[in-house]
N, C-alpha and C positions, 0 to 999 in steps of 0.2 A: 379458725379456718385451717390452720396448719396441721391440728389433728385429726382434721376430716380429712385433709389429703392421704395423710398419713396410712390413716387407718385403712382408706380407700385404694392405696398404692400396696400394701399389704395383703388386701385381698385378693387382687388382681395379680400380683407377679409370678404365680405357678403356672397364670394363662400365658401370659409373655416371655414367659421361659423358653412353654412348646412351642409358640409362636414364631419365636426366635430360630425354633430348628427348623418350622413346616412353616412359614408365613402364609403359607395359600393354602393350609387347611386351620379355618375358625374352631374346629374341635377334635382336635388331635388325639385325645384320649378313648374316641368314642371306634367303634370299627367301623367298617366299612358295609353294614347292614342298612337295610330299609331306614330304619329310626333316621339317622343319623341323614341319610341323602335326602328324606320328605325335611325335614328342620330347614337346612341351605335350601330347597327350592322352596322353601313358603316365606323366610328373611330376603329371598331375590324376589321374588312375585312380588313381594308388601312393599317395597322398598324402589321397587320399577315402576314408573308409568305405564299404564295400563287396568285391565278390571280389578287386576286383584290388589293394587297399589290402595297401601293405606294411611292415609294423611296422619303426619309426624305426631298430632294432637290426641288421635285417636289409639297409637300404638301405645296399649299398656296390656302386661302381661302378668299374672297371678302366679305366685309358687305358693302350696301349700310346703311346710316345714318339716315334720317327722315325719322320718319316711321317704322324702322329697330331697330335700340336702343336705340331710344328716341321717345317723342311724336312726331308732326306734326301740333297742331295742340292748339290754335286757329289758330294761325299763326306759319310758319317754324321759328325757334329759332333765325337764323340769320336775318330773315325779323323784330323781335319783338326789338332784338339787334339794330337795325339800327331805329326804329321808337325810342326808348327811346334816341337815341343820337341825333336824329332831335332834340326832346324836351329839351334838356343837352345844345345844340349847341345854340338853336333858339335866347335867348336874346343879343348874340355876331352875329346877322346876321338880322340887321335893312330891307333886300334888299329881304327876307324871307315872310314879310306880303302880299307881294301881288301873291303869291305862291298857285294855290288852293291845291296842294298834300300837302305841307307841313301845311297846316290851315285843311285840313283833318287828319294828325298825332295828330297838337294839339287840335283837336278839338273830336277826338278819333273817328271819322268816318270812321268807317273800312270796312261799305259798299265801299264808293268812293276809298278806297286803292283796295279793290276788283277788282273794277272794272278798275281800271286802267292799269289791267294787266303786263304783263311782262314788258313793259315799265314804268309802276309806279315804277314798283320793282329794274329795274337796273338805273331810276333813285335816288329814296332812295340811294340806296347801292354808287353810284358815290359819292352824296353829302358828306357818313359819311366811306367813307374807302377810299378815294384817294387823293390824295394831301398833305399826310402824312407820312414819313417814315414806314418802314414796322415794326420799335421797339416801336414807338409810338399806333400804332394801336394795337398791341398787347397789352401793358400797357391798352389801353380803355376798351379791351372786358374784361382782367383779372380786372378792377380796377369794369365792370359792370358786374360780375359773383360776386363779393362780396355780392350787395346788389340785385339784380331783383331776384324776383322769380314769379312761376308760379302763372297766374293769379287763376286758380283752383284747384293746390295740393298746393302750398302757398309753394314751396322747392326750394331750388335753381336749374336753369336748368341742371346746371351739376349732379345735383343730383338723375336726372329721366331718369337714364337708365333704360331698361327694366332687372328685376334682372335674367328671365330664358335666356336670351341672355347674359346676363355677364357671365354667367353659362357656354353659349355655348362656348364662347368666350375664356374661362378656359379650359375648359374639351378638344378643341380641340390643344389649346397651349402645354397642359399637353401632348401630343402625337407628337409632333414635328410639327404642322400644323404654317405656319406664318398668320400671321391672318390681313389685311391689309382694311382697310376700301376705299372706292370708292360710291364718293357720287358728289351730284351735286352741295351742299353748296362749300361755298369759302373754298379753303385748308389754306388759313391764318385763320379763324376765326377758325377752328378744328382743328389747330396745338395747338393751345393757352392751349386745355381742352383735348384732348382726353387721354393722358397719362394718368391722376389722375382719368378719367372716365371710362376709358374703358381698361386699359395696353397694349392700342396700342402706340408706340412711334409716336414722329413725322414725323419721314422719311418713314413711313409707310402708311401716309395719300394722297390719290389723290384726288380731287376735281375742281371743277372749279377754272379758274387763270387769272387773273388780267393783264395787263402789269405791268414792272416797271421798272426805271431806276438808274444809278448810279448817283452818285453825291457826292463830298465832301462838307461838311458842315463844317467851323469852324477849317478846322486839320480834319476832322475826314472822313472815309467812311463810306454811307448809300445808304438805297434802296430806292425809292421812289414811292410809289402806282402812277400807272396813271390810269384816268377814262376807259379807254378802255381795252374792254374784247380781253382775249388773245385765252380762248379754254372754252367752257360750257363743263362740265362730265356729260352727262344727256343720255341715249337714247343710240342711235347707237354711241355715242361719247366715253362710258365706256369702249367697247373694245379695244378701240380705245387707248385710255389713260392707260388700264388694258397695253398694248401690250406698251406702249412709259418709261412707269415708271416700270413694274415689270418684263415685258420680257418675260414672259412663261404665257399660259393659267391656269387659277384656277381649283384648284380641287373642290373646294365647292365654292358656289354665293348663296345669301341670300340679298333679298330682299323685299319689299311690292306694289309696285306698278308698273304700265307698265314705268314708267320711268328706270325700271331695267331689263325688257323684255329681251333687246339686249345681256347683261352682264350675263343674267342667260342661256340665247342661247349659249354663246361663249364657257362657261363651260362645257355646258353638252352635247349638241349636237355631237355625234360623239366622243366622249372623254370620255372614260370607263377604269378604274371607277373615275366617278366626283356623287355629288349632288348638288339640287338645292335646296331654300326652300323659301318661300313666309309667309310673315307675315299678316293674313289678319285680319282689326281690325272691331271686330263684338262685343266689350263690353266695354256698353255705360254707366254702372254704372262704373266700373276701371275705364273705359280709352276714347274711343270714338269706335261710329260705323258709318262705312263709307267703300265703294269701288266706286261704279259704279259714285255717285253723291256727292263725300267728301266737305266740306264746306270749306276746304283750298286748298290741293295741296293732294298727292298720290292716285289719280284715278286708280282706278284697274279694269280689263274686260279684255283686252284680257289676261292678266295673268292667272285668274281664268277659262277662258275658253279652255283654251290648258295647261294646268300644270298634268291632267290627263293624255294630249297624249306624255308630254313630261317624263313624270314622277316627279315631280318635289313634295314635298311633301309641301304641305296648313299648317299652322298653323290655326286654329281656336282658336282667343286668348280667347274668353269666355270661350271653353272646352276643351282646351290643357294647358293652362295655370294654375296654381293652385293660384298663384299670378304674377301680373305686376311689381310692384316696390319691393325693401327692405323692405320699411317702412312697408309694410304691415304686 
């Protein structure tokens, strides 16, 4: 109990900081634009008696993750996780040299990861998350959240949440809203961090999933990762998953790229009163700019092309945001 507070008092204290200065603005970080005023009158409307009040039971809210409360980018946090454990692993795996993916890791060729697409990527991920027990793998990614940090804010990853999203992430807790993340990363690698980063718990996280199996070891029970996928959360699959692990459609869906498309339709569509909100990354000095043509992953188009008709509200992070990180 005491290191869920912990960890949960940790996420939160950048909010409480601003807080501290502005108490009667819930998102101090955010400017003074459209985005930021439609958010407070839809947390006042939900939370007042009247039509658009929405009973305490019902308030539950979706963040998709890359993209969303963290970067994306040079590479998705868990694809960079998995390239440093190739390198970690390699001198224990003599049978490895004649691998081109893997002489592309060590060789830092991130064109040919590129290109190797999704099949690069779920083979990565096979080599350095299965065959492992599920307590094992977890100690990896905690024991490489110590020392990796990003290649261009030089912080640790866990550390580069976006601070007006940790903001939102408050300001809607602070009103009874459950606030659950839905993303397409592995729900093992985001269980490990999100508590201390975001004061989402872990049983709150949905994600793509793995097989895995039982097995005694020694006296003991454990889980054990198998290479084969069990469900992608990506696409039309997030309702999907939204509707298997939480059971009621979301009142609010927040995301940045058409990979979230489906999950911010299931919300909003028809289901009054809901919002949606789209993070679109236009500042290349902060952070990165990228939709239509992004250099990693969260391709954005039809998002931005239909978010008018669905009403869905645009962040533009260069002019909505007043800063991206804490640190700043």
């Amino acid at each position: 109990m005491f290191s869920f507070q912990r960890n949960f008092l940790l996420a939160i204290i950048p909010v409480f900081l601003c807080s501290s200065i502005q108490a009667d603005d819930p998102l101090p970080s955010w400017n003074e634009t459209s985005p930021k005023q439609r958010l407070i009158q839809y947390v006042k409307d939900s939370t007042t008696e009247g039509e658009s009040f929405i009973p305490i039971e019902e308030r539950i809210a979706v963040f998709d993750n890359d993209g969303t409360l963290w970067p994306e980018n040079p590479l998705p946090f868990q694809l960079i996780f998995a390239i440093d454990e190739i390198r970690r692993l390699a001198p224990s795996h003599p049978e490895w040299k004649e691998d081109k993916l893997v002489q592309a890791v060590l060789k830092g060729d991130v064109k040919t990861l590129k290109e190797s697409g999704r099949a690069g990527l779920s083979k990565l991920l096979a080599m350095t998350h299965t065959g492992i027990t599920t307590d094992e793998f977890e100690t990896r990614v905690r024991n490489w959240l110590k020392t990796a940090k990003h290649p261009r804010f030089d912080r640790p990853y866990n550390e580069l949440g976006y601070q007006p999203m940790l903001e939102l992430l408050a300001y809607l807790r602070a009103n009874g809203f459950q606030t659950w993340i839905v993303s397409g990363g592995g729900v093992d690698f985001m269980r490990v961090w999100t508590e201390e980063a975001y004061g989402i718990p872990r049983n709150q996280i949905v994600g793509s999933v793995g097989k895995t199996h039982f097995e005694m070891r020694d006296g003991s029970p454990v889980l054990i990762k198998d290479p084969e996928i069990d469900f992608v959360d990506d696409k039309s699959g997030k309702p999907v998953a939204i509707h298997r692990h939480i059971g009621r459609r979301p009142r609010g869906a927040f995301g940045n790229s058409d990979g979230d498309y489906e999950m911010l339709e299931w919300t909003t569509i028809g289901h009054v009163p809901s919002i949606g909100l789209i993070v679109h990354h236009t500042d290349a000095d902060r952070e990165y700019a990228y939709d239509k043509d992004p250099k990693s992953s969260g391709k954005l188009i039809k998002g931005l092309e239909d978010a008018s008709k669905r009403n869905w509200i645009v962040v533009d992070m260069k002019k909505d945001w007043k800063r991206v990180f804490s640190a700043e």
